[in-house]
GULOVO-34031 format. One line per 8 residues: number of its first residue (from 1); their letters; for each residue x, y, z of C-alpha. Coordinates in Angstrom, 2 decimals. Layout:
! GULOVO-34031
NUM) A) X/Y/Z | ... .
***
This chain:
! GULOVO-34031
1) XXXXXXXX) -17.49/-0.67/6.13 | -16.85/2.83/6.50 | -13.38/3.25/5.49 | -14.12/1.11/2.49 | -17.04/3.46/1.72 | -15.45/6.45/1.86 | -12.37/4.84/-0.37 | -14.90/4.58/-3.08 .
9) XXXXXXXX) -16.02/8.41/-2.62 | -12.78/9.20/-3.15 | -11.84/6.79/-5.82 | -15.16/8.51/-7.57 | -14.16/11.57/-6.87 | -10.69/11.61/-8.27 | -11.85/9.85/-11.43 | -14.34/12.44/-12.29 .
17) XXXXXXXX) -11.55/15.03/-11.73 | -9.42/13.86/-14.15 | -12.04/13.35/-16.75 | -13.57/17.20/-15.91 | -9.54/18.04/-16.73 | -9.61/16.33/-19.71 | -12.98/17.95/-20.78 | -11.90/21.27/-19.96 .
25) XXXXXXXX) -8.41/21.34/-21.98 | -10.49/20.07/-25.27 | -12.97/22.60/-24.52 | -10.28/25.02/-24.12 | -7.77/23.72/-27.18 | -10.00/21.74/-29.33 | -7.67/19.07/-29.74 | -8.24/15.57/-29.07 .
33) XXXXXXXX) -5.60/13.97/-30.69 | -3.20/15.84/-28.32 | -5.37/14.28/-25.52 | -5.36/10.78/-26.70 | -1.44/10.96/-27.28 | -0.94/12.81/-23.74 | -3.32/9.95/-22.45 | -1.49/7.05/-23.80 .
41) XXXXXXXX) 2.23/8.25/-23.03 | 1.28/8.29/-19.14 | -0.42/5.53/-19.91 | 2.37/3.48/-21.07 | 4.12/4.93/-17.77 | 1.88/3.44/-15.55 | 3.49/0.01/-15.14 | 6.99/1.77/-14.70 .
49) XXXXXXXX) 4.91/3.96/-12.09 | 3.51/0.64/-10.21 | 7.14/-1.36/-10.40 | 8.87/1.49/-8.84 | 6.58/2.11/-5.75 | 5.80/-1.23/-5.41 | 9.41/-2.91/-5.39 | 11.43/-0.29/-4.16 .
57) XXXXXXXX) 9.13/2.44/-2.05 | 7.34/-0.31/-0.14 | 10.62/-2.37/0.41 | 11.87/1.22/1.96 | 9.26/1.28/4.05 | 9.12/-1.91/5.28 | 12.27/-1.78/5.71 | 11.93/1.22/8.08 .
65) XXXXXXXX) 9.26/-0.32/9.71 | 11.15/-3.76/10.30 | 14.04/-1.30/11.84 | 11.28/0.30/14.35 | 9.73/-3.23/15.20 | 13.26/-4.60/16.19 | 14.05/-1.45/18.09 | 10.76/-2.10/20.62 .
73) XXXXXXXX) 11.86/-6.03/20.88 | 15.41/-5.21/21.93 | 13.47/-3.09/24.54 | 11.76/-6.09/25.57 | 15.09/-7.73/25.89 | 16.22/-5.51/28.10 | 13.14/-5.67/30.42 | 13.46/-9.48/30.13 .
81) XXXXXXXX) 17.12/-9.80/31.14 | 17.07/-6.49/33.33 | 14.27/-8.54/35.51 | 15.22/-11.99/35.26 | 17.38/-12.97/32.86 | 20.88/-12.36/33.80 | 19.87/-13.57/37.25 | 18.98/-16.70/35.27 .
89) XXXXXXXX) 21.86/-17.22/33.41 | 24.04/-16.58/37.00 | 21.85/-19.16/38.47 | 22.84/-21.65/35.62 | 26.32/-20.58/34.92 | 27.25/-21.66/38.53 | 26.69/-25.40/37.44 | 27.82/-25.26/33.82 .
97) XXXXXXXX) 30.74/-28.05/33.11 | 32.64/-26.56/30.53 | 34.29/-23.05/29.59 | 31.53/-20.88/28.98 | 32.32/-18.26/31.04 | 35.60/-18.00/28.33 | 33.16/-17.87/25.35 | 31.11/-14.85/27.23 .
105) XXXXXXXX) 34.39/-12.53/28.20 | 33.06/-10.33/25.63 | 34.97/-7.12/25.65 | 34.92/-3.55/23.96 | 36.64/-4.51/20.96 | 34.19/-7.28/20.16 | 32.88/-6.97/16.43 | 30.44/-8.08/14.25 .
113) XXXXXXXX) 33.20/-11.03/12.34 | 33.87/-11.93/16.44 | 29.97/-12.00/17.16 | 29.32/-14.43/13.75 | 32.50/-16.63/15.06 | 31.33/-16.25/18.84 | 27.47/-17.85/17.70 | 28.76/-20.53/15.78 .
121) XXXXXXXX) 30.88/-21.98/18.33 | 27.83/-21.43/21.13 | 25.54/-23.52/18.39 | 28.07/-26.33/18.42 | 28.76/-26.07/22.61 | 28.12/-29.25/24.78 | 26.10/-27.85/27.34 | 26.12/-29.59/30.23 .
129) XXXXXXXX) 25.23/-28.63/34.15 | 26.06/-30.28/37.54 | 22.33/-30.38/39.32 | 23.71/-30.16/42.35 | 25.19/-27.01/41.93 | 21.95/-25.82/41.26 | 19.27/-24.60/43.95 | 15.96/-25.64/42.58 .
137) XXXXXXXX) 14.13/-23.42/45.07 | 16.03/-20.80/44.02 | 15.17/-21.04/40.57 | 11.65/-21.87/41.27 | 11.23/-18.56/43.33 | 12.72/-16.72/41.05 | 10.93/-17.59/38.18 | 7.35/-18.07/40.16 .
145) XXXXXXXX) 7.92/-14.54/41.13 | 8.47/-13.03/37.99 | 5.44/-15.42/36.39 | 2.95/-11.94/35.78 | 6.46/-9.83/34.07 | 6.82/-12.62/31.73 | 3.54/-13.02/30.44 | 3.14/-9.26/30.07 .
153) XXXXXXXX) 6.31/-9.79/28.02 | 4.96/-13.21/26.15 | 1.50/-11.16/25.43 | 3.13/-8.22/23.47 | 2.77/-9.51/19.76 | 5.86/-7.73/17.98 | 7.72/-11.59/19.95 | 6.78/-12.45/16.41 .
161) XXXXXXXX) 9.62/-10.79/14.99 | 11.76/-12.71/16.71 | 11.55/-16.63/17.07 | 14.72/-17.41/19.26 | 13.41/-14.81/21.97 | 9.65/-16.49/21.68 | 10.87/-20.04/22.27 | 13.23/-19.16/24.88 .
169) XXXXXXXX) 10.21/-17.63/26.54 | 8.11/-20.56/25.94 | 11.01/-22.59/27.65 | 11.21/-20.66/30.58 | 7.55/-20.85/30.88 | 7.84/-24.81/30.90 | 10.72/-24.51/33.50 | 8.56/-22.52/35.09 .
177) XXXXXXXX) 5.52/-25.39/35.15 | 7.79/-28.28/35.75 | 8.99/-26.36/39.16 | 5.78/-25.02/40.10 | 4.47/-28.61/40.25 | 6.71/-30.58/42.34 | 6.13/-28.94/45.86 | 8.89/-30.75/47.05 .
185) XXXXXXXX) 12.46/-30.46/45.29 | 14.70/-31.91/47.54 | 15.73/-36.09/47.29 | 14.32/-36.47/43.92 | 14.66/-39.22/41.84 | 17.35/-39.41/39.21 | 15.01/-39.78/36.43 | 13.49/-36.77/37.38 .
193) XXXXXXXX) 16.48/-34.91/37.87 | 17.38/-35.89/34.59 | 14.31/-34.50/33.08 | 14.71/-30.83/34.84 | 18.21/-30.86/33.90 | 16.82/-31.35/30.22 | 14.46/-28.69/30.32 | 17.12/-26.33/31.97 .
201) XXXXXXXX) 19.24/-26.90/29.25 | 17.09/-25.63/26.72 | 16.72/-22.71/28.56 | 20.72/-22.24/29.49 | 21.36/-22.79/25.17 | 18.44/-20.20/24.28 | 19.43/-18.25/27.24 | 22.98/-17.50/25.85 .
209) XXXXXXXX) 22.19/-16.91/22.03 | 19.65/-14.55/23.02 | 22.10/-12.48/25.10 | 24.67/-12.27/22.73 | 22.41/-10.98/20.52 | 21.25/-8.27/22.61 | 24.39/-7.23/23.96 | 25.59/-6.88/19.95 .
217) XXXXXXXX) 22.51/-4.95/19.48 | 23.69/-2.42/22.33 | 27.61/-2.23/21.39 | 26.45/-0.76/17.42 | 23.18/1.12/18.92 | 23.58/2.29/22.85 | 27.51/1.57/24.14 | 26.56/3.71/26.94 .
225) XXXXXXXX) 24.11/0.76/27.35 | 26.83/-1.57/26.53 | 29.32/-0.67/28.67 | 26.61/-0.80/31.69 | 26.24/-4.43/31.09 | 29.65/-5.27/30.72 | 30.20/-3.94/34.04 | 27.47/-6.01/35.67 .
233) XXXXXXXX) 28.37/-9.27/33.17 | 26.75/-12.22/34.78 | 29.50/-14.24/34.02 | 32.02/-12.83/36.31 | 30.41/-12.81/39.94 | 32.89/-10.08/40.87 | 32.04/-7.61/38.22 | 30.35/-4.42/39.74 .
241) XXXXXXXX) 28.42/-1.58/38.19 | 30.90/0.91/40.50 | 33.32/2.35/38.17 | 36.56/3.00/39.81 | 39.85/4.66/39.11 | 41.96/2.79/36.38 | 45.25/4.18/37.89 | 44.23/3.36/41.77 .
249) XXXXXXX) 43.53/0.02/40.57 | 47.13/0.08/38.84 | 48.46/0.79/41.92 | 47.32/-1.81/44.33 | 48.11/-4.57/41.67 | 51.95/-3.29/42.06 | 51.67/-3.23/45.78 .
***
């Protein structure tokens, strides 16, 4: 109520300023008509005036502000896969049947044409796991564990910019559910198996996109940040953060 009040004290305000103006240069020049032709010429302007700051000022600054919004949820991207996702995808990588670890050997001269090309083939992927390659208790821990991080994550509301982060969250969460509810994992039916592995997938396919998303975001924004994950890429379980010499390295290989 008060901000709308003191709009109108200043919508008041203004108006009677430019009529005083207008009052003062007849009293001053005696000339009306010059007023009422000044009057209608900005007049006439007006529209132009409204078009320009409507369609291209505030589609700058929206556009500025969409740029600022997406720059705090790739943040939350890296918190997410920082605390749990890339231990995630290792978890589910180990039982993938297929050649994903060849679609994510993403390397410094990856590009944006590679990046369109790499997401249309991961839309169109068979995913498929072997369950018992996977360690249900591990996963459960893991995710049971990080239960308070992610809804500190799922409560921050800019996760509407961004539906594929929002449902992968709300998959995880279900994971999350399904696990926390069977207090015993081991000799389980294979309908129920069958039902995890389900709800696993959807978090493996959601999982990926997501990634290769924000690692794209870091190779045009931060390749200091980049280059940080490519060294500890969950998709190759020897891959280290220690950087060591190029030419030492040379040199055992020919050994």
């Amino acid at each position: 109520m008060d901000n709308k009040f003191y709009m109108l004290i200043t919508a008041i305000c203004l108006l009677f300023l430019s009529i005083f103006t207008y009052l003062l240069h007849f009293l001053i020049f005696k000339d009306f008509g010059h007023i009422f032709s000044y009057f209608l010429l900005h007049l006439a302007f007006l529209p132009i005036d409204v078009l320009f700051i409507s369609l291209i000022i505030e589609k700058i600054l929206e556009y500025q502000e969409k740029r600022k919004k997406l720059e705090k949820l790739y943040i939350l991207f890296g918190c997410f896969f920082n605390g749990i996702g890339e231990e995630l995808l290792k978890i589910i990588l180990k039982a993938d049947i297929g050649d994903m670890s060849n679609y994510l050997k993403i390397s410094a001269d990856w590009n944006n044409k590679k990046n369109k090309l790499l997401k249309k083939s991961l839309m169109s992927y068979n995913y498929d796991i072997d369950m018992e390659k996977i360690n249900l208790y591990d996963l459960k821990s893991l995710l049971i564990n990080n239960r308070d991080f992610l809804i500190r994550i799922l409560e921050n509301p800019i996760l509407l910019e961004h539906e594929e982060f929002t449902e992968l969250l709300l998959a995880v969460f279900h994971l999350m559910d399904e696990l926390h509810r069977r207090k015993n994992l081991e000799n389980l039916p294979k309908s129920d198996l069958e039902h995890l592995k389900n709800d696993i997938l959807r978090v493996y396919k959601l999982l990926v996109i997501v990634w290769i998303s924000y690692l794209m975001h870091l190779k045009d924004s931060y390749p200091y940040l980049f280059s940080l994950h490519m060294r500890a890429c969950p998709v190759n379980p020897e891959s280290s953060v220690i950087i060591n010499d190029i030419k030492k390295n040379e040199k055992n290989k020919l050994k």
